[in-house]
C-alpha positions in Angstrom: 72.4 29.3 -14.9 69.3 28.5 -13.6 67.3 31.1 -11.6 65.8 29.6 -8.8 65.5 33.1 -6.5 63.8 36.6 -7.6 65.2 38.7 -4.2 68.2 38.8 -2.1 69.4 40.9 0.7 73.3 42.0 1.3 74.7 42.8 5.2 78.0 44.1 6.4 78.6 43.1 10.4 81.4 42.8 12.2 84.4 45.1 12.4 84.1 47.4 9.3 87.2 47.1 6.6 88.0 48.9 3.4 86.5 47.2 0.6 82.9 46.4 2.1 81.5 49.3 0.2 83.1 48.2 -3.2 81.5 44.1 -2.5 78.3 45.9 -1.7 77.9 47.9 -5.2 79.2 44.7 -6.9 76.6 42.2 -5.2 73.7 44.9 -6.0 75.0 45.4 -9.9 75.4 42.0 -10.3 72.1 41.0 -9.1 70.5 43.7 -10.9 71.9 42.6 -14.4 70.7 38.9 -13.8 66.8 40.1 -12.5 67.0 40.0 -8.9 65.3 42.6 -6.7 68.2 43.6 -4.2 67.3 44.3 -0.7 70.3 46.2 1.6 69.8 45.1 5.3 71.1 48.7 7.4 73.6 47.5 10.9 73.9 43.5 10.1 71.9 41.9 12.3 70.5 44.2 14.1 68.8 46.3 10.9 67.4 42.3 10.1 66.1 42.1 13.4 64.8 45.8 13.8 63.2 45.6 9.9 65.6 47.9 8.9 66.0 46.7 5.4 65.6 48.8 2.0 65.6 48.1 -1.6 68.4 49.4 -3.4 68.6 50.1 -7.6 72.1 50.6 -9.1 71.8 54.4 -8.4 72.3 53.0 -4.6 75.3 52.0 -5.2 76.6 55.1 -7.2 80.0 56.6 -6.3 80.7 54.2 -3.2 83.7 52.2 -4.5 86.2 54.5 -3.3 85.1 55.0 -0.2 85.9 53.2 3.5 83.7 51.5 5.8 80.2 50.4 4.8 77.0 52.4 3.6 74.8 49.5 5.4 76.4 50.6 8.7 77.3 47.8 11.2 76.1 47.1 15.0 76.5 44.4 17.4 72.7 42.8 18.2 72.4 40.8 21.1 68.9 39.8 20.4 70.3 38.0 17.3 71.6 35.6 19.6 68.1 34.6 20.6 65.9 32.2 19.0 63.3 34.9 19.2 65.7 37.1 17.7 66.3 35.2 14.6 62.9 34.6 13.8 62.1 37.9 13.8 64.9 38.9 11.7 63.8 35.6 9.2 60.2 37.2 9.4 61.5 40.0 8.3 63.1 38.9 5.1 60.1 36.4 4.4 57.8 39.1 4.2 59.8 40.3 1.4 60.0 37.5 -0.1 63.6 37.5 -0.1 65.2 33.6 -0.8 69.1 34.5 -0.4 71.5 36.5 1.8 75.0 37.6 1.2 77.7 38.5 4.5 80.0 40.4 4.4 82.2 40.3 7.4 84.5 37.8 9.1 83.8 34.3 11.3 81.3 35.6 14.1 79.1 37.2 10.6 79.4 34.1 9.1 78.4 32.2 12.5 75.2 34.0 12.4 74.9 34.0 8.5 74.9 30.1 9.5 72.8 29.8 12.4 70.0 32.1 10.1 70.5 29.1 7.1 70.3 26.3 9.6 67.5 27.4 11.4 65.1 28.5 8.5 66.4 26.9 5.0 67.6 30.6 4.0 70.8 29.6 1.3 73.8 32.2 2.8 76.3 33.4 0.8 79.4 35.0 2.7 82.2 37.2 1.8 85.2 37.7 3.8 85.6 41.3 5.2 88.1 41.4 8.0 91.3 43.4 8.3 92.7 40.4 9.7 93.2 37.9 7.6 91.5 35.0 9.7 89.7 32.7 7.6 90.6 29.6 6.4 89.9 29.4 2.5 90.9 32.5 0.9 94.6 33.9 0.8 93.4 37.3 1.2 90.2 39.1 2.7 88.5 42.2 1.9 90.1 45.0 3.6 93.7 43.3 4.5 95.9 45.4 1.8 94.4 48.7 2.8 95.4 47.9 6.5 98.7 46.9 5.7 99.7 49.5 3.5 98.2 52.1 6.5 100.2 50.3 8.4 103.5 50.5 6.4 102.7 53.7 6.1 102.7 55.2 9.3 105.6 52.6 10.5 107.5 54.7 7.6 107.1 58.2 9.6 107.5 56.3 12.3 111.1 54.7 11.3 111.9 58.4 9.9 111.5 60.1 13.7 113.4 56.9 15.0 116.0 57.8 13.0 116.2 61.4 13.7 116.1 61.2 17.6 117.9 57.3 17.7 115.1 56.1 19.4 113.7 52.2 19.9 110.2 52.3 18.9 107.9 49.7 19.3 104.7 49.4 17.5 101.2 47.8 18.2 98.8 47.0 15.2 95.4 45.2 14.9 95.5 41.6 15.2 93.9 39.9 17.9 93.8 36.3 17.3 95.5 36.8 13.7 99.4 38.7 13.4 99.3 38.7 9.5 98.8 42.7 9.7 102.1 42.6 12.0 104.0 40.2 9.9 103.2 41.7 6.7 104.1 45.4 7.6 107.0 44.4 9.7 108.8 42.4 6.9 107.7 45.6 4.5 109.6 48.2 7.2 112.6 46.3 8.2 111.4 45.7 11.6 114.1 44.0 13.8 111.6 41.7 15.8 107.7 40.9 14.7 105.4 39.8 17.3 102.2 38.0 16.8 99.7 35.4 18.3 101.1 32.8 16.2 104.8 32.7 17.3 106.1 32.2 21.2 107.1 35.9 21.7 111.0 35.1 24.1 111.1 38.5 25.4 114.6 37.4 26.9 115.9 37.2 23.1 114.7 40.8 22.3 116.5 42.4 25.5 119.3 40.6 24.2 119.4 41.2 20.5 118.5 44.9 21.5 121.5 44.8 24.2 124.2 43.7 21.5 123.4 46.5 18.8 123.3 48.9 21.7 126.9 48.1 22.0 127.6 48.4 18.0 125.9 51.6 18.0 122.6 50.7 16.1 120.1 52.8 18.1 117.0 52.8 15.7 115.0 49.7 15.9 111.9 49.0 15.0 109.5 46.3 17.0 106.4 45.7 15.6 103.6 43.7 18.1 100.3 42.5 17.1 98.1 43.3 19.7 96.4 40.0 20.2 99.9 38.8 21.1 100.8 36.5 24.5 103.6 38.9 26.4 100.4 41.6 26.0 101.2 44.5 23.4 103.5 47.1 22.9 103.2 49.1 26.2 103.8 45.5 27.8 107.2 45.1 25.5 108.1 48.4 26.4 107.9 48.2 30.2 110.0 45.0 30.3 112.8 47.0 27.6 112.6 50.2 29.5 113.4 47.8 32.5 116.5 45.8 31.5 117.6 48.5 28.8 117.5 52.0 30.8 119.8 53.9 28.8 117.7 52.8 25.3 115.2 55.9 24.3 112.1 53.7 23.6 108.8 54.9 22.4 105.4 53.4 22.3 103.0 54.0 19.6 99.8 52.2 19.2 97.7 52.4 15.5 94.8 51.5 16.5 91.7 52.1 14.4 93.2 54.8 11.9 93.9 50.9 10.0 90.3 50.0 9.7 90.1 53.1 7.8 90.6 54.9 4.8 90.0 54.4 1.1 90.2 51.0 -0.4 93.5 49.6 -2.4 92.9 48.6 -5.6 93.6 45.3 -4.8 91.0 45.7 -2.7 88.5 47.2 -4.7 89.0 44.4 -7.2 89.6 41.4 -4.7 85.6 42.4 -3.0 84.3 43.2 -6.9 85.0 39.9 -8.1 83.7 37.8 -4.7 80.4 40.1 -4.7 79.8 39.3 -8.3 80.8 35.3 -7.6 78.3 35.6 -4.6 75.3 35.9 -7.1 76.0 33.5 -9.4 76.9 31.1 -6.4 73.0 31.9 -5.1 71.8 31.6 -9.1 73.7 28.1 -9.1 71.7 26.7 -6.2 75.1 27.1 -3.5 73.8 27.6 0.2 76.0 28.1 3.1 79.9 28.7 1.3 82.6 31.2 1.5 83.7 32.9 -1.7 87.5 33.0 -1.3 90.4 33.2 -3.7 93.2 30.9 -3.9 96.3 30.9 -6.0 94.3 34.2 -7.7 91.2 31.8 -8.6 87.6 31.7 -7.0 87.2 29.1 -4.2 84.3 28.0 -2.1 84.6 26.7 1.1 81.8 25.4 3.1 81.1 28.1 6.0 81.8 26.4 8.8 84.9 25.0 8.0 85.8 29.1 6.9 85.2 29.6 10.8 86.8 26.5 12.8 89.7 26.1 10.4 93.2 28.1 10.9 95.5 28.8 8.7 99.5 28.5 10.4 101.7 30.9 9.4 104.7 29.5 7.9 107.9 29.1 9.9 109.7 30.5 7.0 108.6 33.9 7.1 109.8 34.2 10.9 113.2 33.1 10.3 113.3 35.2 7.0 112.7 38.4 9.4 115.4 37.3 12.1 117.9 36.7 9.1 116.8 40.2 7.5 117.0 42.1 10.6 120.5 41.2 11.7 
């Protein structure tokens, strides 16, 4: 393996996802074992841009791999969209001396991880850490089981008080531009109908299915709506049943941010320690400008900006699996 760089710097940005902090101790440990003086950049961007950046040693790293969120913090920086901006932030680094950087976020941290490499030769490294699912090249991201099994969770006690009271309840998860978080817990709790981005959401076929096992008694169902998706979210869903379906006791409840949260899976823990230790050896290989994914359980490296443009489409199968399921 030929060392061609002496100091790297690692950055979170973007929406925070369990995981980040177990990529980060990997990515400093494995640098550290191969030489490399390991800078941690504090808020993304913004820390870059601000000089925010410290050295970390193994010790920094200590006791983090069971915990949520990220140590380096995360912000939004506007002045990172400027030219100015991202000079600044390079300056920054050069004055370290440092020759790679590692991202760990999702598509707009990788757009900037790219814009930085473009601009000023810096090789970037990025790992994806995203609840969502949403880029093209891995089958899983950092921080996707923990949200789903949150999710699963709390759809569970949800299901358990539907049950008790025979109410409709309809459920809105994370998922903006991505419903794999919907589609994966729904199929895991028996939902009757799964909405997402994805998938033409034909509210007329809800009120309908819900109509007809009104009449055969089934009064616990289960909808579960990615929020990204076109009719508008749960409360949206529920206005239009509540409408046509007065005499069905529906219920709203929206996750929100408690799936962002929360200690790492250890399918998460192992998914981010084997990309951050890939990420060093990709910078010690001479890579610039990939995205270390897995596919079919091996290491894959896709070219950054095809991790950002490209979409992965959800396959049709799964859809009609959950109408068939939920009958």
């Amino acid at each position: 393996m030929s060392n061609k760089i002496s100091k790297i710097a690692v950055l979170t940005s973007g929406g925070d996802a369990p995981g980040m902090n177990a990529a980060i101790r990997s990515v400093v440990r494995t640098g550290l074992y191969y030489g490399l003086e390991v800078y941690g950049v504090i808020r993304g961007f913004s820390g870059m841009v601000e000089d925010d950046i410290r050295l970390m040693e193994s010790t920094s790293v200590a006791n983090i791999i069971q915990r949520g969120g990220t140590i380096l913090k995360s912000a939004r920086c506007k002045a990172f969209f400027t030219p100015e901006g991202r000079e600044q932030a390079y300056n920054n680094l050069k004055k370290r001396g440092i020759e790679g950087l590692v991202v760990i976020g999702g598509d707009g941290s990788f757009t900037g991880g790219l814009k930085l490499s473009t601009e000023f030769d810096l090789p970037v490294i990025g790992l994806p850490g995203t609840i969502d699912k949403d880029l093209y090249g891995t089958d899983f991201t950092i921080g996707f089981d923990t949200a789903v099994n949150t999710a699963v969770d709390a759809i569970d006690k949800i299901r358990d008080t539907a049950d008790a009271h025979d109410r409709l309840f309809i459920v809105e998860v994370m998922g903006r531009h991505a419903g794999y978080i919907a589609l994966y817990s729904g199929i895991a709790t028996g939902a009757e109908n799964i909405l997402i981005p994805e998938a033409e959401t034909n509210i007329d076929d809800i009120i309908a299915a819900l109509s007809e096992k009104e009449k055969r008694k089934k009064l616990v169902n289960l909808i579960v709506v990615a929020e990204g998706d076109e009719f508008g979210g749960a409360s949206e869903v529920a206005k239009v049943v509540k409408e046509k379906l007065p005499n069905m006791d529906t219920r709203v409840s929206i996750l929100g941010h408690m799936q962002r949260g929360g200690s790492p899976t250890c399918v998460d823990r192992i998914l981010a320690s084997r990309m951050g230790f890939h990420a060093i050896e990709c910078l010690l290989q001479g890579r610039k400008n990939v995205m270390v994914g897995i596919k079919d359980d091996k290491i894959a490296y896709t070219p950054l900006e095809i991790a950002i443009r490209e979409k992965d489409k959800i396959n049709d199968e799964w859809l009609r699996m959950v109408k068939i399921l939920a009958s």
